[in-house]
Structure formats: structure tokens, C-alpha cells
C-alpha positions in Angstrom: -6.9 12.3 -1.6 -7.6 12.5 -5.2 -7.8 9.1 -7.4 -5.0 7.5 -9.0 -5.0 8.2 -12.8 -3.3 6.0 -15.7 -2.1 8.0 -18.3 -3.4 6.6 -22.2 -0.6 4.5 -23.8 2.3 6.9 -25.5 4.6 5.3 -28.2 8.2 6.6 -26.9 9.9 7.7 -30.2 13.2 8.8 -29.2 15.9 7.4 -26.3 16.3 3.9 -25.4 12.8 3.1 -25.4 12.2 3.6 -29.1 9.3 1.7 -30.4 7.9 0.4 -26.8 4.6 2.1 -25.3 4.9 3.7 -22.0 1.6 4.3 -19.6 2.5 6.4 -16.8 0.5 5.7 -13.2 -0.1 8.4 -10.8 -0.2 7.3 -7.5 -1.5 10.7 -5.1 -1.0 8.8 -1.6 3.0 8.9 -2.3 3.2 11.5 -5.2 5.1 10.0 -7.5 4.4 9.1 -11.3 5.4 5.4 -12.1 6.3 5.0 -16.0 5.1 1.3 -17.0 6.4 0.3 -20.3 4.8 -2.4 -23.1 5.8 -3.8 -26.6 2.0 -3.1 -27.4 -0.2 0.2 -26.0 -3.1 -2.9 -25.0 -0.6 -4.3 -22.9 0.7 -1.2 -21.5 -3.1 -0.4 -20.1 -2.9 -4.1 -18.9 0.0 -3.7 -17.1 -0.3 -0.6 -15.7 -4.1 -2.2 -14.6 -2.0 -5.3 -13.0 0.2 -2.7 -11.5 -2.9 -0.6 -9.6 -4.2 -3.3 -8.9 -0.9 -5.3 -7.1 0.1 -1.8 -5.3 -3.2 -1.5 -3.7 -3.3 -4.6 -2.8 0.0 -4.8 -0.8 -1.1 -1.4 0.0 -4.2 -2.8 2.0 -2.5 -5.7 3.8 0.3 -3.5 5.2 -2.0 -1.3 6.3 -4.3 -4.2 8.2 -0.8 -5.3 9.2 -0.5 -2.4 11.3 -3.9 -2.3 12.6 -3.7 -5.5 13.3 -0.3 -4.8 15.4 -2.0 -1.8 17.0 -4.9 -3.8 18.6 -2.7 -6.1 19.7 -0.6 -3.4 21.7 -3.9 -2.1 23.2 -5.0 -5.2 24.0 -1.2 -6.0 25.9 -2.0 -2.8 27.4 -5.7 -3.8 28.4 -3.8 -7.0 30.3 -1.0 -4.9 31.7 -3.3 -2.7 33.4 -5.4 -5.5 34.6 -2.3 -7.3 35.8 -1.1 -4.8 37.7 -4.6 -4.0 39.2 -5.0 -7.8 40.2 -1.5 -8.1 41.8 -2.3 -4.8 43.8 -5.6 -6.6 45.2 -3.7 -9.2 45.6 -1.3 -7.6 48.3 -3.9 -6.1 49.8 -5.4 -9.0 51.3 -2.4 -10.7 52.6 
């Protein structure tokens, strides 16, 4: 996977958007390009920092989220098997 890359600030000069700076975020895991725009180029690198930052972030805990959720199902079917071994042992013997 290659890094994700933030673009330098751009001043937008035409459109809309006349005036305000525009830093555009490139996040490979997804593919897509995420425009973040700012009164000021400084804050447009700051909040397109903030934005990395935040994405990853919520990035990591979903994924622990779902390892998390996958251990659990293997350990359920740890017990399962266990449970079903014990209650065939257990009909054994009477």
C-alpha cells in the first residue's frame, strides 16, 4: 500500500470556492482524493493533518473492533467444541 500523501495548499481562484485554500488528501487504502478546504493555506495543512490523523484513528479502532469480534467467535467456537465434547463424555458414562 503506498503512503497517504497531502497535496501543498492551492488558492482556488475560480468557482464557489474563490479565495479559500484547498489541500487535497490521498488516501490509497480506499482510492479516493479528499479535497479539505481553509480561509488560510497554514490552516488548510492543519486541517488536512487533523483530518489524517482523525481517519486513521477511527481507522485503527474499527479495525481492532473486528479483531476483537473475531477472537471472540473463535473463542465461542473453542467452548462449543468443548461443550459438545464434555456432553458426549458425559453420555458415555451413564
Amino acid at each position: 500500500m503506498t503512503e497517504i500523501t497531502v497535496s501543498s495548499p492551492k488558492k482556488i481562484l475560480t468557482g464557489d470556492l474563490t479565495g479559500v485554500y484547498a489541500c487535497d488528501v490521498y488516501l490509497p487504502d480506499i482510492k479516493k482524493t479528499c479535497p479539505i478546504y481553509s480561509n488560510s493555506s497554514t490552516s488548510a495543512v492543519s486541517n488536512a493533518s487533523n483530518f489524517v490523523e482523525t481517519y486513521l484513528k477511527e481507522k485503527i479502532n474499527r479495525l481492532e473492533c473486528i479483531l476483537n469480534a473475531r477472537d471472540v467467535r473463535q473463542e465461542l467456537l473453542e467452548d462449543l467444541e468443548w461443550s459438545k465434547r464434555a456432553l458426549a463424555e458425559h453420555e458415555k458414562r451413564k
